[in-house]
LUMLUMFI-624411 format. One line per field, with one value per residue (C-alpha): residue number from 1; x, y, z; residue in three letters. Coordinates in nm, 3 decimals. Example, Ala and Ser with C-alpha at 12.3 -4.5 7.8 and 13.67 -1.06 7.14 Angstrom:
! LUMLUMFI-624411
seq <- (1, 2) .
px <- (1.230, 1.367) .
py <- (-0.450, -0.106) .
pz <- (0.780, 0.714) .
type <- (ala, ser) .
! end
This chain:
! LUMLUMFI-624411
seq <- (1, 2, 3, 4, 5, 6, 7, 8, 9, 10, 11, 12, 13, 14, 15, 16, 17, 18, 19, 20, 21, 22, 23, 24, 25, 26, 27, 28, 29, 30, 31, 32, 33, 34, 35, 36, 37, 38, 39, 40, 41, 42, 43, 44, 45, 46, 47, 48, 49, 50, 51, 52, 53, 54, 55, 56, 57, 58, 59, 60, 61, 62, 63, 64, 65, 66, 67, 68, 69, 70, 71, 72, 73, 74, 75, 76, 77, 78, 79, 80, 81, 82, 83, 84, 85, 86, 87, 88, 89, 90, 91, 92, 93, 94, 95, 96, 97, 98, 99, 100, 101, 102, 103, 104, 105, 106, 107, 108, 109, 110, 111, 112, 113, 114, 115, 116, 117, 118, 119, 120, 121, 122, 123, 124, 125, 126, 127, 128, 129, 130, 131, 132, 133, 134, 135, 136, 137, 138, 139, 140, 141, 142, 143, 144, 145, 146, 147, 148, 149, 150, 151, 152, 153, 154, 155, 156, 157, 158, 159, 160, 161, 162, 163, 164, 165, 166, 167, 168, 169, 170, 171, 172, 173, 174, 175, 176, 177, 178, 179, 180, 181, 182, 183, 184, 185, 186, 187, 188, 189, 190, 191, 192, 193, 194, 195, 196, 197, 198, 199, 200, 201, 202, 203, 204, 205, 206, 207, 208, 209, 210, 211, 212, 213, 214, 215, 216, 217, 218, 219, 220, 221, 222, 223, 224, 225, 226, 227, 228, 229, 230, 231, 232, 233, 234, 235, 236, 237, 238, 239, 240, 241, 242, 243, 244, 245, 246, 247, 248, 249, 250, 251, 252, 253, 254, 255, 256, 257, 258, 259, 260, 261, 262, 263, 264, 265, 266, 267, 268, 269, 270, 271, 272, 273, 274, 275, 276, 277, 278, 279, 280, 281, 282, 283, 284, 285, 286, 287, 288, 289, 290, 291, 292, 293, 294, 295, 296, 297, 298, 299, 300, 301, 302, 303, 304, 305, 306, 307) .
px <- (10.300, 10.341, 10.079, 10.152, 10.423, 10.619, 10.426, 10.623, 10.472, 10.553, 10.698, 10.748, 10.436, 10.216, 10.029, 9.728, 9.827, 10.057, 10.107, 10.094, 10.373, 10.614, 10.954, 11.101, 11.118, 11.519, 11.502, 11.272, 11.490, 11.829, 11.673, 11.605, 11.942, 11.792, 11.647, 11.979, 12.083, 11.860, 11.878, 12.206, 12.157, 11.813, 11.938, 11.650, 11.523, 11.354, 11.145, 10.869, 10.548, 10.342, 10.402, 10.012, 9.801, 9.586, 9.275, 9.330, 9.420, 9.255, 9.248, 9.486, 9.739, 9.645, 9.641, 10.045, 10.126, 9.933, 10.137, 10.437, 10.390, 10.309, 10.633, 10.839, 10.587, 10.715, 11.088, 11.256, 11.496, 11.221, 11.072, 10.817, 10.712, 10.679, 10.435, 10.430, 10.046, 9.850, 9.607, 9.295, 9.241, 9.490, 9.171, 9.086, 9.428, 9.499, 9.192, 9.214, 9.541, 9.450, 9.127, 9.319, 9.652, 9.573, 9.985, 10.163, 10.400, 10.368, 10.253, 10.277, 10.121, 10.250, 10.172, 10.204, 9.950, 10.195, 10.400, 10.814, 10.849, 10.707, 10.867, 10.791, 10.679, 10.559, 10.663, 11.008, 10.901, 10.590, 10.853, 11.070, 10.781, 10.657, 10.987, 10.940, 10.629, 10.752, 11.104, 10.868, 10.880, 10.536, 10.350, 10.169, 9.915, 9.830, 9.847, 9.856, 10.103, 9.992, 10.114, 10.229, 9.946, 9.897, 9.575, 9.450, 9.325, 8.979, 8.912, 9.164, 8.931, 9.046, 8.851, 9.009, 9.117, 9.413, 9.497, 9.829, 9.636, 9.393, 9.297, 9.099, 9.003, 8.692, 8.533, 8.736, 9.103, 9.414, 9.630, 9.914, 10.156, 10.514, 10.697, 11.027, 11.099, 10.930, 10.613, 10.312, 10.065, 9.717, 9.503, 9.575, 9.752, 9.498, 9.440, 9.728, 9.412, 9.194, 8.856, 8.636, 8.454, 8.656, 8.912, 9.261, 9.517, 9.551, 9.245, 9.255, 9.588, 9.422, 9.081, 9.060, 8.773, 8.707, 8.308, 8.144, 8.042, 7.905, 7.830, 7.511, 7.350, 7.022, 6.917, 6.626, 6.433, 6.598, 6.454, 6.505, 6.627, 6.966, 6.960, 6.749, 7.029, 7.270, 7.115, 7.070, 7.431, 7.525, 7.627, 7.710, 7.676, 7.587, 7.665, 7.385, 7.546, 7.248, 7.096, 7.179, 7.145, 7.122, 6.789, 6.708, 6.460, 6.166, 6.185, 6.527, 6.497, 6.182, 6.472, 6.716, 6.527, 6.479, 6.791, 6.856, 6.601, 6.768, 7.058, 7.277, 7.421, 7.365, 7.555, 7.395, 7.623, 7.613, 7.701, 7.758, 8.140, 8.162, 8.005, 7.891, 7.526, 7.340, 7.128, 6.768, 6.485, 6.397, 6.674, 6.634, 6.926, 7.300, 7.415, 7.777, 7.797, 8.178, 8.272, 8.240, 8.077, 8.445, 8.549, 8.216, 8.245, 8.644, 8.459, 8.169, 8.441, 8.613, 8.341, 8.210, 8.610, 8.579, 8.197) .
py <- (9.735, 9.972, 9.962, 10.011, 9.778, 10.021, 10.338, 10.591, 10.789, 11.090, 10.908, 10.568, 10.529, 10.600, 10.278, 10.444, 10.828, 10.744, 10.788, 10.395, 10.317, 10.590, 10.335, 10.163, 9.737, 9.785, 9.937, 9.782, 9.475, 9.607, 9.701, 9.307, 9.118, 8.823, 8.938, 9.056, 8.705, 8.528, 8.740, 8.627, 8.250, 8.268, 8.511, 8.752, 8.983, 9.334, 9.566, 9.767, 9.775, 10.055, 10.237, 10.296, 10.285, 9.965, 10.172, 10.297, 9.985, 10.009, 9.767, 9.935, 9.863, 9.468, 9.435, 9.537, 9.345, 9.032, 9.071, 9.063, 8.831, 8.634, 8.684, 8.615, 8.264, 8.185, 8.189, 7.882, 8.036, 8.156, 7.966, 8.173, 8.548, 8.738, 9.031, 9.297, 9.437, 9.685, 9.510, 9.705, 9.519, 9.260, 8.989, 9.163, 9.091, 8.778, 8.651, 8.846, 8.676, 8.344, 8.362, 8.525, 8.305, 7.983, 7.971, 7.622, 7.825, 8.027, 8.374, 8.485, 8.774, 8.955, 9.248, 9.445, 9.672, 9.858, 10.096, 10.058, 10.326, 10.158, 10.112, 9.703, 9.666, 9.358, 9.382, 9.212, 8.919, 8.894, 8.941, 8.651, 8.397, 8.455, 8.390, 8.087, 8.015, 8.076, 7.846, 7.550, 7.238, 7.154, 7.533, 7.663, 7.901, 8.239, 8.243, 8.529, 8.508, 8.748, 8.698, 8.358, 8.227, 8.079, 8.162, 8.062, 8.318, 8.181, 8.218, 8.545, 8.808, 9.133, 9.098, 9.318, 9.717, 9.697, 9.388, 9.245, 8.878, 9.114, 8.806, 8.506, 8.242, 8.210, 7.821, 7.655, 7.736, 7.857, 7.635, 7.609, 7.837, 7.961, 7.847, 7.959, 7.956, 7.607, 7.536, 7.361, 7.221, 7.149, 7.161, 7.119, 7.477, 7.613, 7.430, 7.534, 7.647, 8.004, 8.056, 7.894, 8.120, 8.446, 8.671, 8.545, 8.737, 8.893, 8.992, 9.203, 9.338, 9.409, 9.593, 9.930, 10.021, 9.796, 9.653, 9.899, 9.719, 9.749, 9.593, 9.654, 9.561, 9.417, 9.548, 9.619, 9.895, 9.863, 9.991, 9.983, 10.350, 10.265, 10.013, 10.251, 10.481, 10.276, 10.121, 10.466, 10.546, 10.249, 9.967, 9.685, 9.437, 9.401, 9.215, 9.179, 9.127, 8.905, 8.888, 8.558, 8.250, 8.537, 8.642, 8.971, 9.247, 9.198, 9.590, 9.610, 9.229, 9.356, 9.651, 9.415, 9.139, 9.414, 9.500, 9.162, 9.164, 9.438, 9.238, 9.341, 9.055, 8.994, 8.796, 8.710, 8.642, 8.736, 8.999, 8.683, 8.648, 8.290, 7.965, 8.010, 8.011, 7.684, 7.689, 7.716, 7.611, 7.812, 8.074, 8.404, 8.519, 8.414, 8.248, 8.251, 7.989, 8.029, 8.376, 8.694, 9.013, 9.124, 8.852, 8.811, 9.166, 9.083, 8.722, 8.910, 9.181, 8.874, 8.716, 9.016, 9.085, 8.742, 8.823) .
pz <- (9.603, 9.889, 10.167, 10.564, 10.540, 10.360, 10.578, 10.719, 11.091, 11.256, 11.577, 11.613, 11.880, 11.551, 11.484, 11.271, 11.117, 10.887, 10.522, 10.336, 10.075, 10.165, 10.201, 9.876, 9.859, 9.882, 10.198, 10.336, 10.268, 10.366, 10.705, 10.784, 10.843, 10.789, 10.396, 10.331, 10.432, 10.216, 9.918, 9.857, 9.934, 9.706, 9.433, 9.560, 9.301, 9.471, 9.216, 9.279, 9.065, 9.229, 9.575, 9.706, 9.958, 9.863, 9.950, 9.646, 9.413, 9.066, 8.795, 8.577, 8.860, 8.958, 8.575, 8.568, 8.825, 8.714, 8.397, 8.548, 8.832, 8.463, 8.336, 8.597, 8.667, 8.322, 8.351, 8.439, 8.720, 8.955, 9.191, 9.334, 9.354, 9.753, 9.723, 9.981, 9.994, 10.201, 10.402, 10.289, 9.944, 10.003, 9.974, 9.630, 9.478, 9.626, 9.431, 9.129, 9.078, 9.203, 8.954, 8.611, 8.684, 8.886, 8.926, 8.993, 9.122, 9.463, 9.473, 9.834, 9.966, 10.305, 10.462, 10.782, 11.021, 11.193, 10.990, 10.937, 11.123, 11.447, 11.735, 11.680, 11.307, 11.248, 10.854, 10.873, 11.044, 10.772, 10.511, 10.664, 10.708, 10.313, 10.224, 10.440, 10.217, 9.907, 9.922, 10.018, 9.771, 9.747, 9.788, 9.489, 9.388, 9.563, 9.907, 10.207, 10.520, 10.798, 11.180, 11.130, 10.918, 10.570, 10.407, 10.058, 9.793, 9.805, 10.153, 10.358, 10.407, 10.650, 10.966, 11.226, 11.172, 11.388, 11.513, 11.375, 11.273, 11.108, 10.851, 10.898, 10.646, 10.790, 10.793, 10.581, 10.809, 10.739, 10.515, 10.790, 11.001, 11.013, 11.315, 11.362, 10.971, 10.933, 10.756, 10.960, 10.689, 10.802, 10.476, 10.067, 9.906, 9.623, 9.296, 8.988, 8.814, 8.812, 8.795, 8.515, 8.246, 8.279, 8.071, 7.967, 8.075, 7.740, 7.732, 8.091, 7.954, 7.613, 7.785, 7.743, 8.022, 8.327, 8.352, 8.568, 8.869, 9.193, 9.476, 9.667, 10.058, 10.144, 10.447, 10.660, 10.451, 10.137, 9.820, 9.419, 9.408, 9.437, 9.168, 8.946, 8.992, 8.922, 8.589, 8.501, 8.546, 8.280, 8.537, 8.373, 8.649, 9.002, 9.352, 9.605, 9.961, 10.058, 10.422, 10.594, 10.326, 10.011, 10.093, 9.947, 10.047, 9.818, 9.711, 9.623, 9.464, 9.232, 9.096, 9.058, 8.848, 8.663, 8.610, 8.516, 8.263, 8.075, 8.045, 8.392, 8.518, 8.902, 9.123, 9.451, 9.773, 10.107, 10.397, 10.614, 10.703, 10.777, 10.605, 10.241, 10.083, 10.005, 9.671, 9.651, 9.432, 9.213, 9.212, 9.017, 9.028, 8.980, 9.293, 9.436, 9.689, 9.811, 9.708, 9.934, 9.785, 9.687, 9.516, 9.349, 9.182, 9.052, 8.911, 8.719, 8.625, 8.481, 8.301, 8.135, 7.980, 7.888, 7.637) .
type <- (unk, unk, unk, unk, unk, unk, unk, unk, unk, unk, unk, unk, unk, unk, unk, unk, unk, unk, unk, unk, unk, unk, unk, unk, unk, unk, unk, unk, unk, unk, unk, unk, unk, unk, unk, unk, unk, unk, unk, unk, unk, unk, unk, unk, unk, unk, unk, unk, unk, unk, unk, unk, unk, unk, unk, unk, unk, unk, unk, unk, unk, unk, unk, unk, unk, unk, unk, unk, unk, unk, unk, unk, unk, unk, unk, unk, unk, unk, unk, unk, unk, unk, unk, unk, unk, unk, unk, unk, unk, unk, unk, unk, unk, unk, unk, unk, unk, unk, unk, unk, unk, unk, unk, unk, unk, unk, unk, unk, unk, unk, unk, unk, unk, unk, unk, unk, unk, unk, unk, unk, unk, unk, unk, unk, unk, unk, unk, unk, unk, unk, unk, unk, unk, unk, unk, unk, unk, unk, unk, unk, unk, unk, unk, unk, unk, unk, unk, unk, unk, unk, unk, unk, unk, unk, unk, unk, unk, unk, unk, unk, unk, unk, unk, unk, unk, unk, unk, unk, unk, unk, unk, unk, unk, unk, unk, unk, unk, unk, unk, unk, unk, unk, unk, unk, unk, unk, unk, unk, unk, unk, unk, unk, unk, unk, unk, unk, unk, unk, unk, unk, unk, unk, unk, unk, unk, unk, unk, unk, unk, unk, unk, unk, unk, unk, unk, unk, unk, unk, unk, unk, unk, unk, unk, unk, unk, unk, unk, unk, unk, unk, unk, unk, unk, unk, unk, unk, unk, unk, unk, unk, unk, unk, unk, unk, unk, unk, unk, unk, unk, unk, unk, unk, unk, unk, unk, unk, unk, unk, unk, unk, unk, unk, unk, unk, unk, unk, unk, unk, unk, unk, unk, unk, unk, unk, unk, unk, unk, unk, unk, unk, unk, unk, unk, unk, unk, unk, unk, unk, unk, unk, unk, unk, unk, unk, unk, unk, unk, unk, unk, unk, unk, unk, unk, unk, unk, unk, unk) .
! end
C-alpha cells in the first residue's frame, strides 16, 4: 500500500523529509535476501494495490484492497495475506478489515518509520517478522507487527511520531513477539468474526458515496457551533472524543442531542488512550466502550452502509 516503508529520502541520514510510497513491493523484496529466500520456499505472491502515503488513505482505496485481500482469503492455496502499510492510518485499516472481514485466515499488517532509503531501515526486518506471523499454524484474523511486536486489530493504535515501536496496544497487551523468526504468544489472536450490525462486503463494494462522518473533541470551552456547522453541512453521523469516562461538555452535548434528534447518529468514546469507558445510567447517547474515536467513526461508517 506504499507508506514510509516504501519512502524514498534525499540522503540516507533522512529519517523524517521524505516522500512515502515512492519504492515498488518487488523491490522492496528483492533488496531483503532473506524475502527472496522465502518467496521461493512459500510460493510468495508480490502485487501492489495502491502506492500512497497513508495520510491520505480514503475509502475508495481500503474498499479495493478489502476486496481483494477477500479474494485471495477465499482461494484454497493461500495461507495468509502480508500487508505493507504507512504507519499514519495503519490503526484505521487494520480495523476496517478486521470489522468488514473477521478473516480465519491471517491478515498481517507491517510497516516501517524509517524510510528504505535509510542508512538502517527498519522495513526489512518488519517485513521478515510478518512473514514470521503470517506462516504460523494457529494465527488468524488481522493483526499488526511493528519492532518485534504482535498487535491485534482491535487494540494497535500509533502512539509515538518517530520512534521505531511507534504502536502500542494499550491495556489489553500485545498478542506476542517475534524473536529471532519465532513466535512468542502471550494472549488469544482476534476472533474469525467482524464487527456485528455493519455492511457486507458487497455492500461497501456496491456504495456509491461514503457516510459523511466526523469526529469531534470535548474540551474545556467547547461549544455547539461546530456541530451546528457540521449538521448544516449534511453530516450524517458523528464521534464525540469524550473527556475522561465520555463525559461531554454540557454546551457542545446540548448541540449534539440535537443532532441526534434529527436523526444523526452519535457515537460517544473517548480522547483517553488507555483503558476503555464504563457505561452509565441513563446514557443519551450511543456508547462505545472498547473502540477509540477512529475506529468508532469506520464502525458508524459501517452501520450506516449497512441501513
Amino acid at each position: 500500500m506504499g507508506g514510509t516503508i516504501a519512502g524514498a529520502a534525499s540522503s540516507a541520514s533522512n529519517h523524517t523529509s521524505y516522500k512515502a510510497g515512492q519504492i515498488g513491493l518487488e523491490q522492496l523484496v528483492e533488496a531483503v535476501p532473506a524475502l527472496r529466500e522465502s518467496a521461493q520456499t512459500y510460493d510468495l505472491l508480490v502485487e501492489e494495490v495502491a502506492r500512497i502515503d497513508s495520510k491520505d488513505m480514503d475509502f475508495a482505496i481500503l474498499a479495493r484492497l478489502a476486496q481483494r485481500v477477500a479474494q485471495l482469503l477465499a482461494q484454497d492455496d493461500v495461507q495468509a495475506v502480508v500487508i505493507t502499510h504507512g504507519t499514519d492510518t495503519l490503526e484505521e485499516t487494520a480495523f476496517f478489515l478486521q470489522a468488514l472481514l473477521g478473516p480465519a485466515k491471517p491478515v498481517v499488517l507491517t510497516c516501517a518509520m524509517r524510510p528504505a532509503t535509510a542508512l538502517v531501515p527498519d522495513g526489512p526486518q518488519n517485513m521478515l517478522d510478518a512473514l514470521a506471523v503470517a506462516c504460523h499454524h494457529a494465527a488468524q484474523g488481522v493483526v499488526a507487527v511493528c519492532a518485534g511486536v504482535i498487535h491485534g486489530a482491535q487494540d494497535v493504535q500509533k502512539v509515538h511520531p518517530y520512534r521505531l515501536d511507534a504502536f502500542s496496544s494499550g491495556d489489553a497487551g500485545p498478542i506476542g513477539f517475534v524473536e529471532e523468526g519465532r513466535l512468542r504468544l502471550v494472549r488469544n489472536w482476534p476472533a474469525a468474526k467482524g464487527l456485528a450490525g455493519v455492511a457486507s462486503l458487497e455492500a461497501v463494494q456496491a456504495a456509491s458515496a461514503w457516510p459523511y462522518v466526523e469526529i469531534v473533541l470535548s474540551h474545556a470551552g467547547a461549544d455547539g457551533r461546530l456541530i451546528d456547522a457540521l449538521v448544516r453541512s449534511g453530516v450524517q453521523g458523528l464521534v464525540v472524543a469524550g473527556t475522561g469516562n465520555g463525559t461531554v461538555h454540557e454546551a457542545r452535548l446540548k448541540a449534539l442531542l440535537q443532532a441526534q434528534a434529527q436523526g444523526i447518529p452519535v457515537f460517544l468514546s473517548t480522547r483517553c488512550p488507555l483503558g476503555q469507558l464504563l457505561k452509565r445510567d441513563n446514557e443519551s447517547l450511543t456508547t462505545v466502550c472498547d473502540l477509540s474515536p477512529v475506529q468508532a467513526r469506520i464502525a458508524l461508517m459501517l452501520h450506516l452502509l449497512s441501513r
